[in-house]
Every structure is written in C-alpha cells, then in structure tokens.
ZAMARGU-4260 file (C-alpha; in steps of 0.2 Angstrom, whole numbers, plus 5000, padded with zeros to 4 digits):
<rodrens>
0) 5000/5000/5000 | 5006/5018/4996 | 5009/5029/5011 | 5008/5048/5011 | 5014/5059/5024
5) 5005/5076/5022 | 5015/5090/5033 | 5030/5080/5043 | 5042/5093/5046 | 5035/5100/5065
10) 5037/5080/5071 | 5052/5077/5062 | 5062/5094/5056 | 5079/5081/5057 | 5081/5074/5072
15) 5072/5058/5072 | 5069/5045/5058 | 5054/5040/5046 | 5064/5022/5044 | 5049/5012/5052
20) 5037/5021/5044 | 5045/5019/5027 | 5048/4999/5030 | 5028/4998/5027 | 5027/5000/5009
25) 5029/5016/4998 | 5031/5031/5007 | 5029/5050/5001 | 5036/5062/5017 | 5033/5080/5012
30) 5036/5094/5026 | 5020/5104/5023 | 5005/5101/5011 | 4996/5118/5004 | 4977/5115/5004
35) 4978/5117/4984 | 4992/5104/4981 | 4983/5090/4994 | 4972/5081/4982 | 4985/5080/4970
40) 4999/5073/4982 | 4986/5063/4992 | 4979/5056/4975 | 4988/5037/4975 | 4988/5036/4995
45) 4982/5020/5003 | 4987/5026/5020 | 4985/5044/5023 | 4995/5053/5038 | 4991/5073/5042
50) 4995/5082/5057 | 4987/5099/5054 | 4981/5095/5036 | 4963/5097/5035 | 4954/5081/5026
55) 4938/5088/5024 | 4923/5079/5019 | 4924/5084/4999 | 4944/5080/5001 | 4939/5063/5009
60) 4927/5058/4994 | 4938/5065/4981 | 4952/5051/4988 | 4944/5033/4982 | 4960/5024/4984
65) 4961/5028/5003 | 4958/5016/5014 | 4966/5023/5030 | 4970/5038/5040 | 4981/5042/5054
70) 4983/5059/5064 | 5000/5063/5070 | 4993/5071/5084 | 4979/5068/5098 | 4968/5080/5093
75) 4954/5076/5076 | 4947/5089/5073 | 4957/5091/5056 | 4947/5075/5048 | 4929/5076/5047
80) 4927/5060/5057 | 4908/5056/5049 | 4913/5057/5030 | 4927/5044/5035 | 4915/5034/5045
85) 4904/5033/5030 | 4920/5028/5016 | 4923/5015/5032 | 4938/5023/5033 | 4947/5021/5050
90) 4954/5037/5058 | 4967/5034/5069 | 4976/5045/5083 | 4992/5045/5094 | 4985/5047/5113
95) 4995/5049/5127 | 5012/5053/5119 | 5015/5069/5127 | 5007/5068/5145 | 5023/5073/5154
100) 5030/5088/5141 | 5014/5097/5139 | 5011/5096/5158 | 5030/5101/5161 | 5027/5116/5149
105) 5009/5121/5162 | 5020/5124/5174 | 5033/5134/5165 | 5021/5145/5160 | 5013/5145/5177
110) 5030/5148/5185 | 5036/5162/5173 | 5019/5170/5177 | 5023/5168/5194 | 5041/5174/5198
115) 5042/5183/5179 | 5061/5174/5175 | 5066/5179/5158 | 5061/5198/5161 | 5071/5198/5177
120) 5087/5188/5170 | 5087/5200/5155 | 5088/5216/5165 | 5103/5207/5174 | 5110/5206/5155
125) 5105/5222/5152 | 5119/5227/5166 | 5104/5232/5180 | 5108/5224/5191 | 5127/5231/5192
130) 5120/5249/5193 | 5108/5244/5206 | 5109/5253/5224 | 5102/5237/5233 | 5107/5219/5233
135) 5092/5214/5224 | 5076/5220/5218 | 5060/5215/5206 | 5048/5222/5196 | 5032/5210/5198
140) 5024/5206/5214 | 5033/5188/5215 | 5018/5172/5219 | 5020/5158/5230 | 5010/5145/5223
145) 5010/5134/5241 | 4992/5135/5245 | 4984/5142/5231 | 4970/5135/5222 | 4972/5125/5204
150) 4956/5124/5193 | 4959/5112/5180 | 4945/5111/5169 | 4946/5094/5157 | 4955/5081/5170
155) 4961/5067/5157 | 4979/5060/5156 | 4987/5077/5154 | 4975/5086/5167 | 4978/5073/5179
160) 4998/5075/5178 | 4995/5095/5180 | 4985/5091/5194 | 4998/5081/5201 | 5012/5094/5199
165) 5000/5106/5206 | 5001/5095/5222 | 5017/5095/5225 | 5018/5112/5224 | 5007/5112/5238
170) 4993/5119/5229 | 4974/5114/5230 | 4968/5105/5217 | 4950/5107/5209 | 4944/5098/5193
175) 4930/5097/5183 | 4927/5085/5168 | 4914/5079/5159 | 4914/5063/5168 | 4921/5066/5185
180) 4925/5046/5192 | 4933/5044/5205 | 4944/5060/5211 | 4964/5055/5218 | 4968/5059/5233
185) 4976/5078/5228 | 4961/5084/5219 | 4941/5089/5223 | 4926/5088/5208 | 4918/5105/5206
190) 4904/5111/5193 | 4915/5122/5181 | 4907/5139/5187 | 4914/5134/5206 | 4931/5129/5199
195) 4931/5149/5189 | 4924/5157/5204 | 4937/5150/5218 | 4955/5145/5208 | 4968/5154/5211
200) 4975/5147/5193 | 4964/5141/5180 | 4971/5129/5167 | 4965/5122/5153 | 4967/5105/5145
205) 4949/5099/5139 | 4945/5095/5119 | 4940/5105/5105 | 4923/5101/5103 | 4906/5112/5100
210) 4902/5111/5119 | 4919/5120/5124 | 4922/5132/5110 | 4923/5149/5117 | 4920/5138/5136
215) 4930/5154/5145 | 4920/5168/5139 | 4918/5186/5146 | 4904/5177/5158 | 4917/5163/5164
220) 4932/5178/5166 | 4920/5188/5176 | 4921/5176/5188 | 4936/5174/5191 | 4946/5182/5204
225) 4955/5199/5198 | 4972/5190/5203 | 4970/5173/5195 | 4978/5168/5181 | 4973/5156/5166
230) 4982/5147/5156 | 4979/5138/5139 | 4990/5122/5132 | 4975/5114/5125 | 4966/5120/5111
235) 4965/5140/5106 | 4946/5140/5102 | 4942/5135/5120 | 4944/5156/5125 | 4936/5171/5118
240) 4951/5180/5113 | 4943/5197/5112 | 4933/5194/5130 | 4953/5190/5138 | 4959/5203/5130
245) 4946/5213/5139 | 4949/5208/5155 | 4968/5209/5155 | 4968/5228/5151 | 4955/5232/5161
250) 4967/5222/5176 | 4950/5210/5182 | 4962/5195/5177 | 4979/5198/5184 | 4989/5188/5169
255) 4987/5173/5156 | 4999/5160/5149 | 4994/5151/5132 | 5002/5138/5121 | 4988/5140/5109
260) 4977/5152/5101 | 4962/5153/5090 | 4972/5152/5072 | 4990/5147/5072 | 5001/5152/5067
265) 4995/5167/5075 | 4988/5184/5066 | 4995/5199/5069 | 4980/5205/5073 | 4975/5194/5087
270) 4970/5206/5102 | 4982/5195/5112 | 4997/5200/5105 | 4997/5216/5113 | 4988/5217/5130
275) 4997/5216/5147 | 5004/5203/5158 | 5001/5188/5143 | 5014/5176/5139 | 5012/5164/5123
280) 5020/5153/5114 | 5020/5146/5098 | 5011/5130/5101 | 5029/5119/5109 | 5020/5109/5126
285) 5020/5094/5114 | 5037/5097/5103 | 5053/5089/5115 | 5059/5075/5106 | 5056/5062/5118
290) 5038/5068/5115 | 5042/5068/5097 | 5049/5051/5096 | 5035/5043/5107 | 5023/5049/5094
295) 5032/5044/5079 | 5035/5025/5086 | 5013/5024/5090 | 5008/5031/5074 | 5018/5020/5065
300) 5012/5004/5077 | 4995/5012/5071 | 4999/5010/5054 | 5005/4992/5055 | 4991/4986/5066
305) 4981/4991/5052 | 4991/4980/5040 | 4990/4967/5051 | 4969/4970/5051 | 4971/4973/5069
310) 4966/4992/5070 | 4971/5003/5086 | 4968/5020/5095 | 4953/5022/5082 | 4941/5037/5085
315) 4929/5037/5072
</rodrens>
C-alpha cells in the first residue's frame, strides 16, 4: 500500500527518523501540504498521515483509493470524522504521547507568570543589576504557589499530571470533567462555574469540541478572581480572545499563559498579541523530542496494526 505523509516537518524537522514508517510500503514524506496541492499529492495514498492538514469531507470523497488515515497528533478535529465513517475509513490518533512535556510546559508557564524569570534575567544582562543601589530588587509582585487554588478544567491523562504537579507544589487542586469518576487523593470535583469562581489558577486542557468552543467567555472571566491567572495548552478555540483581552487591560484578570490560540500560526491582529501581563508561545507543550519520538513509534504501530487487520487507538 502507498503511504503519504501530508506535513511532517513539525514532528520530524531532522532529528528523528521516518525508517519504520518507510519499512511499510511506499512512502511519500513532504514537510508541509498547501490546501491546493493536497488532492494532487494525496491522489495514489492507501494510508494517509496529516497532522494539521485538513481532510475535509469533499477531500475525503475525492480520495477513492484511501483506505486509512492516521493523525500525527491527539487532537481530530482536522478530519471530518463522519465522512470517514461513511467511506469505512478508520481514523486513527496518537494518545498519550505527550502527557509529561505538555504538563512540564503548564507549569513553565505557570512559573514564569509567577516569579516573571526571563524579564528579570534580562535586565541582569541588560547590566541592572550592576547599577543597582540594593542587593536585589524586582519588578512583579513575585507568587508563591504553596496554598493556592488550581482549577483544571478537562482532567484526562494530561489534566491529571498538571493536577499532580500542582500538588506538589502544595497547591489545592480542583477539577471538573465531563465525567468526573473517582477523584485521587490531591484533587476535589467541582461544577465548572465553582472551579472559575474559587481558583487561584485556571488551566485548561479539555478537547476542542462544539460544547467548549469559546467555554471561558467574558461570563466565565468575570468570575474569576482579579488576581488569578489562566492558562491555555490545549486547544486556542476554547477562549474568547477578544473577552481575555478585555479583561487583562481592564486588570480584572491579573495575567494569562497560552500555548495555543484561536488560528495558528498566529495573526497579527489577534488582540492577544498586545495586551498586558500575557505570555504565549507558539504551540511547543507537545514538541521535545522524547515527546516527538513517542509519537512517531505509536503512529507508526498504528499503521502496522492496520496492515495486520488489527486496527488501534481508532476514534471514528
């Protein structure tokens, strides 16, 4: 069967290998796919492998050799899972390969929002600190975390680990999920206005679906406390950018921390961009290598358990 890799290059830009993937059959390995040249390079693919790609439901019935597809990531939300269905075309994803770096990155974020580190090593760069009068000084109240409140809203594998981090920071841990289940010892199951209304820190880390697009809205943000922060390393459409925005100008949210946002790569118009006491990055929680290598080696187990007729991590 022919393989074909639609946009490779943000799992692989080098430093790992397509070898296991290439041992299947045929394989075409192009670093990105324009949305005009997919159908053509898509056109002989058996097995069909996209990461942000979009395999729409025209794209999908204009493909009649396919016979598979396989998501380099965890999210789906780039196939339309339905059309697939209907072909009988399984749809696979790569869960759980990057619990512990999207997790780690949280509480970068949270910690940077906190103690404010790269501003406050670059004025030492800058030569401040040499010119100052006193042995130290900063420039941002500077937040213990020990005893504050973590609101994690979505409390899967990844909100689970954030959760756990959270914990050893000595912070109390609330959650809310669409199905709650038995809570570990460190957290407490809250309706989701609770968790807005009493956390400290509000992290995210719940699906894109239609139920949470826009789920922290200008309603959600009121109410929050004025010194909380939120942070975002889940999925961009899960916040109203404009309604954030709002709120951190206007200081009733005292900061935010986002991996994500509503279109990437970002526009240069998005009111985030500009407002105060926001830190983002372009889209990395999931990007260390180890991350990286862990979901090369399960989409490619995907791929061969297909072969084998022994389907795995289906979601369609």
């Amino acid at each position: 069967m022919n393989l074909v890799v639609l946009d490779g290059f943000t799992l692989n830009p080098g430093d790992l290998s397509w070898e296991d993937l290439q041992s299947l059959g045929p394989c075409a390995i192009f670093d990105r796919t324009p949305p005009a040249e997919l159908l053509r390079r898509a056109a002989d693919a058996d097995i069909l492998l996209t990461n942000k790609a979009a395999l729409t439901a025209g794209t999908i019935q204009n493909l009649p050799r396919l016979k598979y597809i396989g998501v380099l990531a965890t999210g789906t939300n780039v196939v339309d899972l339905a059309a697939a269905r209907a072909r009988g075309i399984p749809v696979t994803n790569v869960p759980a390969y990057g619990t512990k770096s999207v997790s780690q990155l949280t509480f970068a974020l949270l910690l940077e929002l906190a103690h404010h580190v790269g501003h406050h090593a670059q004025t030492v760069h800058d030569g401040r600190w040499t010119r100052s009068a006193d042995f130290c000084y900063w420039d941002f109240p500077l937040i213990e975390l020990d005893g504050l409140t973590l609101g994690i809203v979505g409390f899967g594998r990844i909100g689970r680990a954030v959760g756990d981090l959270g914990a050893a920071f000595g912070m109390k841990v609330l959650a809310c999920a669409r199905t709650a289940g038995v809570a570990p010892p460190f957290a407490r199951f809250v309706e989701l206005d609770v968790l807005f209304r009493e956390s400290d820190v509000v992290s995210l880390h719940c699906p894109l679906t239609p139920q949470t697009a826009n789920l922290v809205n200008a309603q959600r943000l009121s109410l929050m406390k004025p010194t909380a922060f939120l942070l975002n390393t889940s999925r961009g459409p899960l916040v109203d950018e404009s309604a954030l925005a709002d709120a951190l100008n206007s200081g009733r949210l005292a900061g935010a921390a986002l991996d994500v946002l509503s279109t990437e790569p970002s526009r240069a118009d998005n009111p985030l961009l500009t407002v105060r006491n926001c830190l983002i990055t372009p889209h990395l929680a999931w990007a260390t290598r180890a991350a990286r290598a862990r979901l090369m080696k399960i989409a490619v187990e995907n791929v061969r358990a297909f072969l084998h007729g022994k389907a795995q991590n289906v979601v369609n």
